[in-house]
N, C-alpha and C positions, 0 to 999 in steps of 0.2 A: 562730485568732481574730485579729480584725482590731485592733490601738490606732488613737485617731484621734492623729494627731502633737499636736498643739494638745493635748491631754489630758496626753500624757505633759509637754510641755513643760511643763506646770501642776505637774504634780507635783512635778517635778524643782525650780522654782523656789519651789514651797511647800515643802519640804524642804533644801532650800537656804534660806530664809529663818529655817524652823524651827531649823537648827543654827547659824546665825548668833546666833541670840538666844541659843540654849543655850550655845553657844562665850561669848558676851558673858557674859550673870551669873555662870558659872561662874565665868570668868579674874577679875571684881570680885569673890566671894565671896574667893578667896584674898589678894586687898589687904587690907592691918590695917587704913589710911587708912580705908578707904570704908562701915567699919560704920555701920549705919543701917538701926533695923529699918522694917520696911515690909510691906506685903504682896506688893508689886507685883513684887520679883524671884522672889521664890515662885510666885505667878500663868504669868509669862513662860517660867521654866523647867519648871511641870508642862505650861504649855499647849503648851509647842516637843516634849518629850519626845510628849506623846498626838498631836501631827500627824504627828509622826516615824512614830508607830506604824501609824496610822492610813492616812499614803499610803503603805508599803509592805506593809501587809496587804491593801489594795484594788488596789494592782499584781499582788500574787501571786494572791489570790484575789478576780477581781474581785464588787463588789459586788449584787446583784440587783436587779434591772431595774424590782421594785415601789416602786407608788407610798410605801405604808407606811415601806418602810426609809429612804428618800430624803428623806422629810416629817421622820422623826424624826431623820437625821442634819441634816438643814438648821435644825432645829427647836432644836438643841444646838449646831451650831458656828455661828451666826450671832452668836445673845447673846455667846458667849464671845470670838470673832473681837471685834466692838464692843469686851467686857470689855480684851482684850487692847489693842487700839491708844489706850485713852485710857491704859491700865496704859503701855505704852513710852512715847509720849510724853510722859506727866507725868516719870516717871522719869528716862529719857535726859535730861531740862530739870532736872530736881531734880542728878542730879551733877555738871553741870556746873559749877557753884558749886567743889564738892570735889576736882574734876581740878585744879583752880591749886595745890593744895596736896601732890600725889599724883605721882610718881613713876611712869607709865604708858610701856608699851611700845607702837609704832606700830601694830601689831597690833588692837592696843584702841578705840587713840585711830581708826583708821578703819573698825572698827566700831561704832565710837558715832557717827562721824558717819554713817554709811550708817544704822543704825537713827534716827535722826535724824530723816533725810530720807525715808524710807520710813513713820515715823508722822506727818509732814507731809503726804506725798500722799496719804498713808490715810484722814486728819483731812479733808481736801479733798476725798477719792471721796465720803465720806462725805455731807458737806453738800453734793455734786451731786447726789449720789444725794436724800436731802430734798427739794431743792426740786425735780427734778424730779417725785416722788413727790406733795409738797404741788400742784405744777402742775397734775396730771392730774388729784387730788382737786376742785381749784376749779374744773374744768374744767367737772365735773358737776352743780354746783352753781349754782343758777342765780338770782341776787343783781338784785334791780328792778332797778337804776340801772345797770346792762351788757345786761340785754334791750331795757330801752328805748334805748341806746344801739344797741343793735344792730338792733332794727327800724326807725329811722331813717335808718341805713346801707345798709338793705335799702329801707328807700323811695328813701332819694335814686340807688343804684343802678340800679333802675328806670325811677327819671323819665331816669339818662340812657341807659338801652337804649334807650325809647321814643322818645324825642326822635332819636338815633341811627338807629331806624328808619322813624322817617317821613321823614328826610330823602332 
């Protein structure tokens, strides 16, 4: 059976990102400093645990090719994917308040900042990802005041092909 590289490399780095998070809440679960209930490290560590699971059971047994299975798993980790990166980023920004008072090891402190920065570029694919989506939607859409704009454009176009080739 053939992988395509790009796939595994996906894995690998979603699995990798997954036990980063895991690695993160845990090591703050054990600080006394940092109690503070919430829902959002509960979230971050079942959703890192069920990706964990999830890309090495689809490495070992990979998953079938139909559309059905593929709709329902997209259909489930998108919402929660979303769920999660507003859940890190508010988070990761809520302890940082508490780290000035907190005794942390380097370990931590640059895994918070990498989750950090990785719910920042997330926060950002995100709102590319919008507007392109909103883009393509107006696209279709088709509002007086830019038709008439636009057969305008296409008259004055014309007048200078025409002019262009009579000359």
């Amino acid at each position: 059976m053939y992988y395509n590289p790009s796939f595994v490399l996906l894995d690998l780095l979603r699995i990798t990102l997954a036990f980063a998070m895991y690695y993160y809440i845990t090591r703050l679960e054990t600080i006394k400093c940092l109690k503070q209930p919430s829902w959002k490290p509960t979230f971050i560590k079942f959703y890192s645990v069920v990706m964990i699971i999830l890309v090495v059971l689809s490495t070992l047994s990979p998953i079938p090719d139909t559309v059905d299975v593929q709709a329902v798993i997209t259909a489930i980790t998108v919402p929660l994917s979303v769920t999660l990166i507003y859940a890190v980023y508010t988070y990761v920004r809520e302890l940082e308040k508490e780290f000035k008072d907190c005794n942390l090891s380097q370990n931590i402190k640059l895994v918070h900042e990498f989750l950090k920065l990785y719910s920042l570029l997330a926060i950002i694919g995100i709102v590319f990802i919008l507007l392109m989506g909103l883009s393509v939607l107006l696209s279709f859409v088709k509002f007086p005041k830019y038709l008439s704009l636009q057969q305008e454009l296409t008259n004055e176009l014309r007048k200078l092909q025409d002019k262009k080739g009579k000359k």
